[in-house]
C-alpha positions in Angstrom: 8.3 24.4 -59.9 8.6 22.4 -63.0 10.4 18.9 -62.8 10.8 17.3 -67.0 9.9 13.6 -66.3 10.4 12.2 -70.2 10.8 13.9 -73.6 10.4 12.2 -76.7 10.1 13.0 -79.9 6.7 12.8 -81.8 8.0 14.1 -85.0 10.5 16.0 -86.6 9.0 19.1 -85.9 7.5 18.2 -82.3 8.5 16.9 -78.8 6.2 15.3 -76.4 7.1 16.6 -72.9 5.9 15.1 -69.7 6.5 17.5 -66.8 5.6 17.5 -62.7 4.2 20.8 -62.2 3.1 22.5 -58.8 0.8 25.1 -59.0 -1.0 26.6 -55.6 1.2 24.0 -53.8 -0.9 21.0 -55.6 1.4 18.4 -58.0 0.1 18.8 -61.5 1.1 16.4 -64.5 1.6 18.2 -67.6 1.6 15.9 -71.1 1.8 19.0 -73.7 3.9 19.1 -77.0 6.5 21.3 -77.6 7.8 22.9 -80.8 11.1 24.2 -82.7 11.8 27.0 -81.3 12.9 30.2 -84.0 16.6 28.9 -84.2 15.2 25.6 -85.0 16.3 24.1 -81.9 13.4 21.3 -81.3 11.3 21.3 -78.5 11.6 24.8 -76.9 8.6 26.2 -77.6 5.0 24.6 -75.7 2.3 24.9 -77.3 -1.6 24.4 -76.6 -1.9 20.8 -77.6 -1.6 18.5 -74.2 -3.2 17.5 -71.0 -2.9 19.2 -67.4 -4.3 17.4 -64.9 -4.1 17.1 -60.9 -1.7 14.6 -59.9 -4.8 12.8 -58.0 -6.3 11.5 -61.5 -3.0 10.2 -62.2 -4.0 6.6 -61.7 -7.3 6.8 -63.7 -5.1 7.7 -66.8 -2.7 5.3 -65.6 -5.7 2.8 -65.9 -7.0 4.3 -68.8 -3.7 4.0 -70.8 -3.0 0.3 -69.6 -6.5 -0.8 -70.9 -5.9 1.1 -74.5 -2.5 -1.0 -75.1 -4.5 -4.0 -73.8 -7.2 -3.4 -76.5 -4.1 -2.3 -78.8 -2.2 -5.7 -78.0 -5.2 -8.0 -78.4 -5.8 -6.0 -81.8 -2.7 -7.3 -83.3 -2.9 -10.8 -81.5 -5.9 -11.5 -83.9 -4.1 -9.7 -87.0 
């Protein structure tokens, strides 16, 4: 089973999909980015570049993200 939680676009060549996945009946997140496929149709095509991990460790990245934009925000605070 795969559930598409958020696409957006990275570039005009790539898509940055995050996906549900379940694999041996245990909820996976997948973060990966996705190419043009051959009719040029963006996004179609994953490729190797992204992040799988069990949906346990969700809120360590969750709390791994929220400190970068923290560090990002008070960055720009002192710009």
């Amino acid at each position: 089973m795969s559930q598409l939680i958020a696409s957006f676009q990275k570039n005009s060549n790539e898509v940055i999909k995050i996906q549900l996945q379940t694999w041996k009946n245990e909820p996976y997140v997948d973060i990966r980015i996705w190419v043009a496929g051959e009719d040029g149709a963006p996004g179609v095509q994953p490729t190797r570049k992204g992040l799988t991990i069990n949906a346990e460790l969700l809120p360590d990245l969750l709390a791994a993200l929220q400190r970068v934009g923290e560090i990002i925000e008070g960055s720009h605070d002192e710009g």
